[in-house]
Phi, psi and omega in degrees: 000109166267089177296117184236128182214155178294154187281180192208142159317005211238342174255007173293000209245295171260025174275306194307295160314319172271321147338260204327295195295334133358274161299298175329303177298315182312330175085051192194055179269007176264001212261327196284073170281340193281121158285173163316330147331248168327328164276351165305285157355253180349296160294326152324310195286010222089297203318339182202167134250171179242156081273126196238157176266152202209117162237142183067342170120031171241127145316117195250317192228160192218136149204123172240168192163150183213197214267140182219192204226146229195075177307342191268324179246349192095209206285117174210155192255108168238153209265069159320324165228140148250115203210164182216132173295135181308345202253352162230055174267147180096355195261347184108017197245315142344293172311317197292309166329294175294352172296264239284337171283346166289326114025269216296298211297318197271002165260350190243001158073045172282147224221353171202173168212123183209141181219186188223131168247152164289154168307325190266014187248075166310315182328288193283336152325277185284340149328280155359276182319328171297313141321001186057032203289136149299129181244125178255143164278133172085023191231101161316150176257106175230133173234154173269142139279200193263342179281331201286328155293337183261348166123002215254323245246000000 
């Protein structure tokens, strides 16, 4: 039985974990700086949301994301982590997830949904397809970090 519910603070210790296992698949878990902490923070503040999949009273699966601006388009939902713990992957608890930020995304009246897959996660490439997802081409990923924003970097 897979329960998919919006997160509560009391699941950020494992919204916060299953990121790391993430970045772990990623081949980046030194990549991971936001603490527990900070997502408590954060999440207070607004700044984002969860859902998490929760079987036996344990979280298995994550999608966190909140809401951001599109000048070309409005109002969009980006989906930022998406994750199913390895031991329960292959079961339909991903799909069952992306339902619902799809849910999610057609209740806040978003006019898009955008996330990022790496080129080498043939998995989640073909999930993605399966939704008929637009893959955009020619479009760089560029970031400031925090010494490059305060000037130190």
């Amino acid at each position: 039985m897979i329960t998919i519910r919006k997160a509560e603070k009391k699941d950020l210790a494992a919204v916060h974990a299953l990121v790391t296992e993430l970045a772990v698949y990623e081949n980046e878990p030194e990549a991971v700086t936001a603490t527990l902490a900070d997502y408590e923070r954060d999440f207070e503040a607004g700044f984002f949301e969860s859902l998490v999949a929760e079987t036996a009273g344990k979280v298995v699966g994550i999608a966190l994301y909140y809401t951001a601006y599109s000048t070309w388009k409005g109002r969009m939902l980006y989906l930022e982590d998406f994750v199913v713990t390895q031991s329960h992957r292959r079961q339909g608890i991903g799909e069952l997830i992306f339902e619902k930020v799809i849910e999610e995304a057609c209740r806040i009246g978003a006019n898009r949904m955008k996330w990022q897959v790496l080129d080498w996660n043939e998995p989640a490439i073909k999930f993605y397809e399966k939704y008929n997802a637009e893959f955009d081409k020619g479009w760089l990923n560029v970031n400031l970090a925090k010494g490059q924003l305060e000037g130190k970097e």
